[in-house]
C-alpha positions as MATLAB code, in Angstrom:
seq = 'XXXXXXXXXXXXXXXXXXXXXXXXXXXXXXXXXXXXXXXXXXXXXXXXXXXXXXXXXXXXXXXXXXXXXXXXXXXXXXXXXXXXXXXXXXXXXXXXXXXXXXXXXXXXXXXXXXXXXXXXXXXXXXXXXXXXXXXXXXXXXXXXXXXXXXXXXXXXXXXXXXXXXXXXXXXXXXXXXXXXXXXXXXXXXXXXXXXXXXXXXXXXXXXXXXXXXXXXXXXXXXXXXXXXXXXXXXXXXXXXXXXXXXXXXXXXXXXXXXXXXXXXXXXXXXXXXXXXXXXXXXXXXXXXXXXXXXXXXXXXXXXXXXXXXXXXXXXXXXXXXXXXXXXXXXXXXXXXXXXXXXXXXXXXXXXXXXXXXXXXXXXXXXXXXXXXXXXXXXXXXXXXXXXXXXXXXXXXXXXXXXXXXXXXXXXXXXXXXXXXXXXXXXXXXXXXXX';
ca = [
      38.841   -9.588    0.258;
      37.400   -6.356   -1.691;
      35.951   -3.256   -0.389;
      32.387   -2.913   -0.938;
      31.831   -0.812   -3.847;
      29.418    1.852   -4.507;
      26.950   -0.482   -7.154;
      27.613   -3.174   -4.822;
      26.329   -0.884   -1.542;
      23.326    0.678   -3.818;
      22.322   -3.178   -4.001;
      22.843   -3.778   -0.735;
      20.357   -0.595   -0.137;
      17.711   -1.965   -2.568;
      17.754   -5.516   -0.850;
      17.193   -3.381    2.333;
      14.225   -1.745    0.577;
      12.753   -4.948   -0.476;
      13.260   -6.214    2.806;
      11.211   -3.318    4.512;
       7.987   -3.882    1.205;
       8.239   -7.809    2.819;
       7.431   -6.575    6.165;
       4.587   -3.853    5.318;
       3.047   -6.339    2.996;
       3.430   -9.772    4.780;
       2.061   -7.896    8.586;
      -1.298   -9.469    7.733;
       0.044  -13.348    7.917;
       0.783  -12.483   11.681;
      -2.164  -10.100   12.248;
      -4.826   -9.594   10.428;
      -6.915  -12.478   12.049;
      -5.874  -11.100   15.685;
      -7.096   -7.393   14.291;
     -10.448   -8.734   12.363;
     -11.329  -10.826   15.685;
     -10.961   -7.975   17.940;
      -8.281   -9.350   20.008;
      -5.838   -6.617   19.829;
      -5.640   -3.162   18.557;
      -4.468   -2.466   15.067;
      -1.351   -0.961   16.183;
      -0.828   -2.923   19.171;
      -1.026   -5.744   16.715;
       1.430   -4.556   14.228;
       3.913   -2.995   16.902;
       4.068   -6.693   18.494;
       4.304   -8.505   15.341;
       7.655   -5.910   14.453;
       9.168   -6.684   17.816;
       9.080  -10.454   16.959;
       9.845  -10.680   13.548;
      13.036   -8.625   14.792;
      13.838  -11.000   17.648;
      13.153  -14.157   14.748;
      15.625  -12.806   12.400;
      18.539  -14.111   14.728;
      17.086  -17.421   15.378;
      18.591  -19.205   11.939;
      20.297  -19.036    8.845;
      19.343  -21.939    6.812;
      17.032  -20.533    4.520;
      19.094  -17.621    4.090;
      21.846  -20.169    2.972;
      19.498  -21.867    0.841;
      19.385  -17.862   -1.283;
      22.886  -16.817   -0.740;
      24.110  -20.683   -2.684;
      21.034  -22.811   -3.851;
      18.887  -21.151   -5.961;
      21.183  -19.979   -8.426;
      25.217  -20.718   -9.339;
      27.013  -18.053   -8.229;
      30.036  -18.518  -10.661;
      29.878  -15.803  -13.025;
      26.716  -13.877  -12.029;
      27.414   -9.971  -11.330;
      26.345   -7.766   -8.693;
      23.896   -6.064  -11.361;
      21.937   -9.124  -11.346;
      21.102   -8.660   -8.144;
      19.869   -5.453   -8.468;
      17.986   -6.315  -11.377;
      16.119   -9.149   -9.139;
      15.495   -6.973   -6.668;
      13.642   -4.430   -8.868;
      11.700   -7.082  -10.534;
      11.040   -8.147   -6.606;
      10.251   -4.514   -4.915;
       8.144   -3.855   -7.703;
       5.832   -6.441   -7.433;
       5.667   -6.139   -4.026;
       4.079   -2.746   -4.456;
       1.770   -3.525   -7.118;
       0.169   -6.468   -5.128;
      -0.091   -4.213   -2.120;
      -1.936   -1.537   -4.301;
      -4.232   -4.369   -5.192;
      -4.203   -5.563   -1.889;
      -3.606   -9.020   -3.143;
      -1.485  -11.226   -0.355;
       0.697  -12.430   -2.918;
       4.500  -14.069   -1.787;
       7.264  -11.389   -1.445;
       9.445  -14.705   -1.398;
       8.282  -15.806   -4.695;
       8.752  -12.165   -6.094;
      12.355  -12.474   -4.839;
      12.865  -15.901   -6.318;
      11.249  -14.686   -9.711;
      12.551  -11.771   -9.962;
      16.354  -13.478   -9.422;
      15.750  -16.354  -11.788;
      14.763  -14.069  -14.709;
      17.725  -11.976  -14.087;
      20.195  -14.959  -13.982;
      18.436  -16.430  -17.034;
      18.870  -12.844  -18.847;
      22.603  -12.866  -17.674;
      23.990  -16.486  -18.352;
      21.297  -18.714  -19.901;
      19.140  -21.632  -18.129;
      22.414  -23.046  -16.772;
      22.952  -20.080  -14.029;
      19.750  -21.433  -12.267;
      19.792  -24.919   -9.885;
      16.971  -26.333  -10.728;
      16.570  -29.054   -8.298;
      16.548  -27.266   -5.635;
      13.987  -24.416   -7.304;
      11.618  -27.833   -7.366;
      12.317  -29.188   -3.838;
      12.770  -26.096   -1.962;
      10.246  -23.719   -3.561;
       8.017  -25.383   -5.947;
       6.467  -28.280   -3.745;
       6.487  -25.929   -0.806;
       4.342  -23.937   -2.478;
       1.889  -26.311   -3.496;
       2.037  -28.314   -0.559;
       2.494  -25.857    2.232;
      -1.037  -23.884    2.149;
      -2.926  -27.024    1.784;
      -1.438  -28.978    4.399;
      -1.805  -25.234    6.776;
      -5.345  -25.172    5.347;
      -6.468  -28.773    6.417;
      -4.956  -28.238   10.121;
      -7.038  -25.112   10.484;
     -10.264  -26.872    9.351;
      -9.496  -29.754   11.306;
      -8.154  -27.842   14.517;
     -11.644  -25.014   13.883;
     -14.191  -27.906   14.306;
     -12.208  -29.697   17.065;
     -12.363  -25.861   19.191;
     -16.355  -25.480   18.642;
     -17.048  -29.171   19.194;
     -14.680  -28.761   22.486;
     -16.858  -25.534   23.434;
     -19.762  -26.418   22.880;
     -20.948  -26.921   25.898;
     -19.096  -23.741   27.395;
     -20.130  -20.502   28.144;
     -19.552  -18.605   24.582;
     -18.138  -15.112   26.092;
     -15.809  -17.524   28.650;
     -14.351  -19.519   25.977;
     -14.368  -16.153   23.696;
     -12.239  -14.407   25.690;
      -9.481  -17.493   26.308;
      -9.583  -17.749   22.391;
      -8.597  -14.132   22.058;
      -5.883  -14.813   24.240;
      -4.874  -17.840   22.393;
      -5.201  -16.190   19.115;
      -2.650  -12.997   20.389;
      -0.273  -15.614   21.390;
      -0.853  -17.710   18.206;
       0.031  -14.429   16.127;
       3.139  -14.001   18.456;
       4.197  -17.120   17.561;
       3.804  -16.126   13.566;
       5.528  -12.770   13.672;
       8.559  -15.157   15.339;
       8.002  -17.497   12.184;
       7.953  -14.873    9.796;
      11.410  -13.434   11.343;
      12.955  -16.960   11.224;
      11.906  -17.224    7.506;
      11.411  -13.744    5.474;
      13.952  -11.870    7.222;
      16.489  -14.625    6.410;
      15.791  -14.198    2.772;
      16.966  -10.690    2.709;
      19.920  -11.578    4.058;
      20.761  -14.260    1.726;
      20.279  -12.300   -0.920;
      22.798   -9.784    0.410;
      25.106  -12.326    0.956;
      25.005  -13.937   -2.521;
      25.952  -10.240   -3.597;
      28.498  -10.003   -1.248;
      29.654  -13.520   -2.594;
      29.982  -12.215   -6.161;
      31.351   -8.748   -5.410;
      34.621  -10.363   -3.716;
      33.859   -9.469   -0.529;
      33.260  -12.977    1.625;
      33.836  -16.467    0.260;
      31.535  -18.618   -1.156;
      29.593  -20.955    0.958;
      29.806  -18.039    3.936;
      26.996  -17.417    6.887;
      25.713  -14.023    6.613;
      27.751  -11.494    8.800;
      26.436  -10.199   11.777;
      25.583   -6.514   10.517;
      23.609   -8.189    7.500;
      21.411   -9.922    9.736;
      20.968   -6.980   12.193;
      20.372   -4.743    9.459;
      17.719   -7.504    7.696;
      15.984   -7.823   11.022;
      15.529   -3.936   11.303;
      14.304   -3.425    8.178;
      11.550   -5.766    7.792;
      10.731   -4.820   11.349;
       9.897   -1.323   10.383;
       7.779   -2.173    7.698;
       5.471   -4.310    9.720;
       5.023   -1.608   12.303;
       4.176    0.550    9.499;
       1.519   -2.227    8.631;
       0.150   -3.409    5.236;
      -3.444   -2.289    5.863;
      -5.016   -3.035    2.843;
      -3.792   -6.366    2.759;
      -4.534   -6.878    6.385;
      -8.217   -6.043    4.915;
      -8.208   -8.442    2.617;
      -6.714  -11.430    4.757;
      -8.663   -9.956    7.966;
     -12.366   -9.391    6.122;
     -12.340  -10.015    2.331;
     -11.780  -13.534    2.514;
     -13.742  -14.956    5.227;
     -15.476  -13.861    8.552;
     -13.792  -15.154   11.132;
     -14.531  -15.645   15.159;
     -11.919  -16.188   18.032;
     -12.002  -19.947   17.836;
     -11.019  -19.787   13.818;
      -8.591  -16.892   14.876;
      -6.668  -19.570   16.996;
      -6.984  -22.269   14.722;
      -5.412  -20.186   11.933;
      -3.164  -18.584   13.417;
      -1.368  -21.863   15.509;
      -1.637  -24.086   12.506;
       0.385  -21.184   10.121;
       2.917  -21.163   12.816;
       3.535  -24.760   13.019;
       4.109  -25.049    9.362;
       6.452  -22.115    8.855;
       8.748  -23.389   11.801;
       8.558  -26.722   10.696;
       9.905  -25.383    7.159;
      12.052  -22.793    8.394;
      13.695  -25.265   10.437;
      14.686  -27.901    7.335;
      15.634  -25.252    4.946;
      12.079  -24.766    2.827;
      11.972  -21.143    1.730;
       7.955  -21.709    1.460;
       5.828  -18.503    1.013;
       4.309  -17.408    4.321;
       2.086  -15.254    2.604;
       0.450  -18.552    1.052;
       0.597  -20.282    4.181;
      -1.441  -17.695    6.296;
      -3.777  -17.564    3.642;
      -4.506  -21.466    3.441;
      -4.563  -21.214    7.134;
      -7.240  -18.287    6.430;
      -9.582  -20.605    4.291;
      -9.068  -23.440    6.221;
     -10.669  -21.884    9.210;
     -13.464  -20.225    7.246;
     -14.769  -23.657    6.055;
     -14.377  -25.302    9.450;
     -17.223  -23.625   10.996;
     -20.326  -24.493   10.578;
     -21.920  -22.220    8.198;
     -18.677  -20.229    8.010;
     -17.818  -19.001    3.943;
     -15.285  -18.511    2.149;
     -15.622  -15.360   -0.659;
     -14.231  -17.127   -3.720;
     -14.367  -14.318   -5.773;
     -11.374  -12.771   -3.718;
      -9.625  -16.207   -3.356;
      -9.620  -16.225   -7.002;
      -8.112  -13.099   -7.332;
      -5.763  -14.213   -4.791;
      -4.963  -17.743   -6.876;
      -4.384  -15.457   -9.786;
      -1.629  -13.722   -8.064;
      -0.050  -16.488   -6.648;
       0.368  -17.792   -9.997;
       1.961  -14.970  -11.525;
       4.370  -13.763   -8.963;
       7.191  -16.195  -10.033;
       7.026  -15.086  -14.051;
       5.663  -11.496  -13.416;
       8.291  -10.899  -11.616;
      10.975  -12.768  -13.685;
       9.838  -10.779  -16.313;
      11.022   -7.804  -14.633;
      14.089   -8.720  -13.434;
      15.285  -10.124  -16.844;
      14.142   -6.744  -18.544;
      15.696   -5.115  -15.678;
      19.117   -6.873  -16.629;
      19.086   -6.777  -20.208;
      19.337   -2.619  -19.285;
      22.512   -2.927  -17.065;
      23.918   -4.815  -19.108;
      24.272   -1.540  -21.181;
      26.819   -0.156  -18.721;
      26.233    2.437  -15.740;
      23.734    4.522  -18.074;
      21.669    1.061  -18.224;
      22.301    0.197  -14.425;
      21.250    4.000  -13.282;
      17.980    4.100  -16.387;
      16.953    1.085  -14.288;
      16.992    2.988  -10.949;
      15.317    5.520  -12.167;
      12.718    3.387  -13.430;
      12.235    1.748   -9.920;
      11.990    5.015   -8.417;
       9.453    6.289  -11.076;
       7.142    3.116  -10.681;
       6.988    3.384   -6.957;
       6.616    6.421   -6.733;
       3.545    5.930   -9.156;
       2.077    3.205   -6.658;
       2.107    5.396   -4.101;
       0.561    8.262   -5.478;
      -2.130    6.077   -6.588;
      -3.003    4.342   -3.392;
      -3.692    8.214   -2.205;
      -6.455    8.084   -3.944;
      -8.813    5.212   -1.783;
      -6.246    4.808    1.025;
      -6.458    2.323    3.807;
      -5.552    2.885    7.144;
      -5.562    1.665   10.781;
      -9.342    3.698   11.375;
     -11.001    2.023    8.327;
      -9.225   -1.493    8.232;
     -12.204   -3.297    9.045;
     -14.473   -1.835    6.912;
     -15.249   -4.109    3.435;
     -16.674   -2.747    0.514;
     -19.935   -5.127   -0.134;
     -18.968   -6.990   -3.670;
     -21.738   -6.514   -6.031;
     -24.243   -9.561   -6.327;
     -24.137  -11.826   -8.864;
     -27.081  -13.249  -10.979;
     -27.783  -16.095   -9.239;
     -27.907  -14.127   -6.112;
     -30.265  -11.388   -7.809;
     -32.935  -14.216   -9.145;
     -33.057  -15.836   -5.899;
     -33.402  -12.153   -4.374;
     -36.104  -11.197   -6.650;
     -38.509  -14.259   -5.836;
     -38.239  -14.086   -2.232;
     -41.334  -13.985   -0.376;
     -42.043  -11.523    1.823;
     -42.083  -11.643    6.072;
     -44.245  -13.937    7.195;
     -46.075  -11.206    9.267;
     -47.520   -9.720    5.813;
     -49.321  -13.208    4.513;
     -52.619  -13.218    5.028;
     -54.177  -16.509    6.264;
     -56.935  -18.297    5.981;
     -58.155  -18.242    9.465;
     -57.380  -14.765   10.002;
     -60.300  -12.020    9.407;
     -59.183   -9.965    6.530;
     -58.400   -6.051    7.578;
     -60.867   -3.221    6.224;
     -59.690   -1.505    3.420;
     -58.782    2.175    4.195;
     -60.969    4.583    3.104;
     -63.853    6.995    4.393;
     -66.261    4.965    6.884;
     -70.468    5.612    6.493;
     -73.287    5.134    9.195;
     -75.683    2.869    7.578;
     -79.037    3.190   10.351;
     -79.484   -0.328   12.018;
     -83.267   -2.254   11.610;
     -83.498   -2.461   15.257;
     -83.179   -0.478   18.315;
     -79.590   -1.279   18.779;
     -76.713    1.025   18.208;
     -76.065    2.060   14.889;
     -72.962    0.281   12.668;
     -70.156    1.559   11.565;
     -68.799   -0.691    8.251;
     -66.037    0.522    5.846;
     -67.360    2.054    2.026;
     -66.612    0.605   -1.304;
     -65.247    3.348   -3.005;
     -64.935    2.402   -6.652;
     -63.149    6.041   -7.954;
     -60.119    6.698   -9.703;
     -58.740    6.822   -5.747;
     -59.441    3.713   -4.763;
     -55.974    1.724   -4.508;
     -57.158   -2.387   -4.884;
     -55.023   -4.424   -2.441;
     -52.721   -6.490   -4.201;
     -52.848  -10.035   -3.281;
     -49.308  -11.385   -1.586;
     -47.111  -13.445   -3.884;
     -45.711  -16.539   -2.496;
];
């Protein structure tokens, strides 16, 4: 076996990198319900959901094998392909994040390596039965089946409580819902964290070091674990807004519903292999529980946006990673031009989320979207409150103005009725409009 070389340790670095964006900008799938609800503190929240997606990183390595030898060949693919995914990969990440879009980090990975192993050695480089089976239909399938189970499992918790004392069966749903989000940090460990180390393993594969087919060594999955655990205590606020707030309002009982039916399907698929997006799944979950109560909403405008990320990820970030390898293919000036330009474009993120940042005191604050022109026609013929109709059994109030004593024909007091001024000061009252 080979020594790890210096390009083949600044990869291992970058996948380290990418693994701590995938923790800062997948914390809301664990916790942004449990934060919007109320039922923990923001950093509570985040420094629980760290904890457990460190103590999930040990509990498998199938999907990491399903990286390290399934989604690609690794005969004949260098250690600068890697690299090149993983910029294609870490940027994305950050742009998404800026936008506070919950795009997948996994499909970012998975784009971000195909285009570079495309770039590199041509359509035959990438297994494409298992990009169908294993990522693909997950994809598809996964938030829709997570989606249905939280509308199905929301109505089943209000039709259970109905009857129930609302702050009682409140406060056992915001228990529920902090051990539902337990249970999706664990997920997210078991699945995300193994990704990271399959792709550090696939470079190890093709730098000489361990033999093909090999489990990821110990100090790749401790080192996986920690990174992705530091990122998610560092928290992905803005897309915790989004997931939280932007997309739906959501009470306890949806909280719980979301949160338990995310966590069943990411097990379920962590445990057969499927390197699904949990990002995609949480969302679905999201949506699911928004339309399961009764009046609840979903704000399609930001689900669209959402869609519209989802869709790009795999050939945004391909994109990337192929024009990322067509430079190191020009030698070390190409291979260090290209870490330079990962280093310029995050740094560029970052100073640009300075400008409208979002943190752990202003989380739960959403901007109002602007209404659209349905919603300002229907606004502008609304009638007014009830209290201001006049009906037609109801004496009509004097005008305002100056009153005059008019002398009474009898003996009896005098009375005291209201004048009709007729000047340029006289305001008519305006009859209501219905």
């Amino acid at each position: 076996m080979e020594h790890i070389t210096l390009l083949l340790g600044i990869v291992i670095v970058t996948a380290l990198v990418f693994d701590f964006t995938n923790g800062f900008h997948d914390t809301a799938n664990a916790m942004a319900t449990t934060i919007s609800t109320g039922a923990l503190k923001p950093k509570t929240a985040v420094a629980m959901s760290a904890a457990l997606n460190l103590v999930g990183a040990f509990l498998s390595v199938e999907v990491a094998k399903t990286i390290s030898g399934g989604i690609i060949k690794e005969e004949g693919i260098r250690v600068e392909v890697i690299f090149a995914a993983l910029v294609g990969a870490i940027l994305w990440n950050l742009l998404t994040w800026l936008l506070g879009l919950p795009s997948s980090s996994s499909h970012a990975l998975f784009g971000g390596l195909i285009g570079a192993a495309v770039s590199s050695a041509g359509w035959s480089a990438v297994n494409g039965s298992t990009i169908v089976t294993k990522v693909l239909i997950p994809a598809v399938a996964a938030p829709i089946v997570a989606g249905l189970a939280a509308m199905l499992a929301t109505r089943l918790s209000y039709a259970v409580g109905s009857r129930a004392d609302e702050k009682a069966t409140a406060k056992g749903y915001r228990a529920g819902s902090i051990a539902s989000a337990g249970l999706v940090s664990l997920a997210h460990g078991t699945n995300d964290a193994q990704k990271t180390m399959g792709i550090i393993t696939l470079a190890l594969v093709t730098g000489g070091v361990i033999a093909p087919g090999s489990n990821p060594p110990t100090w790749v999955i401790v080192s996986a674990g920690l990174a992705i655990a530091l990122g998610t205590y560092l928290g992905g606020w803005r897309i915790i807004r989004t997931l939280g707030k932007g997309l739906t309002d959501l009470a306890p009982q949806q909280g719980f519903a979301a949160q338990t039916s995310a966590a069943t399907a990411i097990l379920a698929s962590s445990h057969i292999g499927f390197s699904l997006s949990t990002t995609q799944v949480c969302s679905g979950a999201v949506m699911g529980a928004g339309l399961g109560r009764k009046g609840g909403v979903v704000r399609w405008s930001t689900a669209t946006r959402m869609f519209a990320a989802w869709g790009l990820t795999l050939p945004a970030a391909g994109l990337v990673g192929a024009g990322a390898e067509l430079l190191t293919k020009q030698g070390t000036w190409g291979t260090v031009t290209t870490g330079v330009l990962l280093v310029a474009g995050a740094g560029a993120i970052w100073s640009l989320s300075r400008r409208k940042p979002v943190t752990v005191d202003n989380v739960n604050d959403v901007e109002t979207e602007p209404a659209g022109v349905v919603t300002t026609a229907i606004a502008a013929v609304t009638p007014p409150p009830a209290g201001q109709l006049a009906t037609a059994d109801a004496p009509t109030a004097p005008a305002p103005g100056p009153k005059v004593t008019i002398p009474a024909q009898n003996t009896g007091p005098k009375a005291t009725i209201p004048a009709q001024t007729t000047g340029p000061s006289a305001e008519p009252t305006s009859p209501a409009t219905v």
